[in-house]
C-alpha positions, 0 to 999 in steps of 0.5 A: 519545296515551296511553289514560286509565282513570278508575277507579270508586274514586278521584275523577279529577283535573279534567285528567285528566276532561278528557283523557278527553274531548279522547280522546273527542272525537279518537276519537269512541268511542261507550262514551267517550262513555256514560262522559262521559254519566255524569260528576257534573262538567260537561263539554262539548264544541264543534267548531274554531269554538267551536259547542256540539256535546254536553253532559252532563246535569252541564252543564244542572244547571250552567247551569240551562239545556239549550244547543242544540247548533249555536246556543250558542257558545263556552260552555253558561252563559246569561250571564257575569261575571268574578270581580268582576262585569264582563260577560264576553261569550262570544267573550272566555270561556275557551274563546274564548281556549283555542280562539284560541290552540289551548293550554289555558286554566287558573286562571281564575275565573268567574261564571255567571248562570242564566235564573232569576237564580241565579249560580255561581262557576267554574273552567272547564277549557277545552283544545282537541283537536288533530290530528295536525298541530297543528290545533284540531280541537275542545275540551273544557271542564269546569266546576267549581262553587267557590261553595261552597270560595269561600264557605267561605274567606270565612267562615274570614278573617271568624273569624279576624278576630272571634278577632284582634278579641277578643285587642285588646279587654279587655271580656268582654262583647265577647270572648264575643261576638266569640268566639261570632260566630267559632265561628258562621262556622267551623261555617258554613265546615265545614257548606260543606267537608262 
């Protein structure tokens, strides 16, 4: 496997965080490590059965939680949701299915409930490490919060729809309004890309 740098001036891409860890944990190389300790992003990491085995600092802001190496299975998060809000048990996860079918899972969406109530919208980046026979050996998973993009675009579609609204009506009273309400939402959505 080819040796990934991450370089302290440019933002690594999620895959390649993640094949920075899935080299870790092939390698289990103490320095590898102290870098995945210092990652803004959340990343965690478990055996071939799905345990929990380490966690970033990333991770327990993520999750609003510290997991318990050992007893957490599958995933970091206290509770899960999909995208439209149906319960989503952990053995059924993204990391579930990464580590089941020994392949990477991408483009999946997510929601994670924190004890506290809170909920964080997701993509996870779930791959397993496998050995050099093919064997799962572990996985790695990176989690990246899109709460806010997600919240941005919303707010993008309600503009367009208030500027669309004030091109049909005549009235200006309700073409200023509109306008205003659609200068309001782009500010908001830009306030969450910044």
């Amino acid at each position: 496997m080819s040796e990934v740098q991450l370089q302290p001036v440019a933002t690594p891409t999620p895959d390649e965080i993640v094949e920075f860890a899935v080299t870790y944990l092939q390698a289990g190389d103490a320095e590898l490590r102290e870098r995945l300790d210092a990652l803004p992003a959340p990343v965690y990491l478990t055996d071939a059965e799905g345990w929990v085995t380490w966690y970033n600092q990333a991770c327990v802001d993520f999750a609003g939680r510290r997991p318990t190496p050992g007893e957490d299975r599958w995933c970091v998060t206290w509770r899960l949701y999909t995208e439209c809000g149906t319960p989503l048990p952990h053995e059924e996860c993204p990391m579930a299915v990464a580590i089941r079918q020994g392949k990477p899972v991408r483009g999946v969406v997510a929601v994670a409930e924190r004890p506290d109530g809170s909920r964080v919208l997701f993509t996870p980046f779930p791959t397993p490490a496998v050995d050099a026979d093919g064997r799962v050996v572990g996985a790695v998973n990176l989690l990246i919060d899109i709460t806010d993009s997600r919240q941005a675009e919303m707010l993008r579609a309600q503009a367009l729809r208030c500027r669309r609204l004030a091109q049909s009506v005549t009235d200006t009273r309700t073409v200023s309004t509109l306008t205003l309400m659609a200068q309001e939402y782009e500010e908001q959505a830009s306030a969450l890309s910044a």
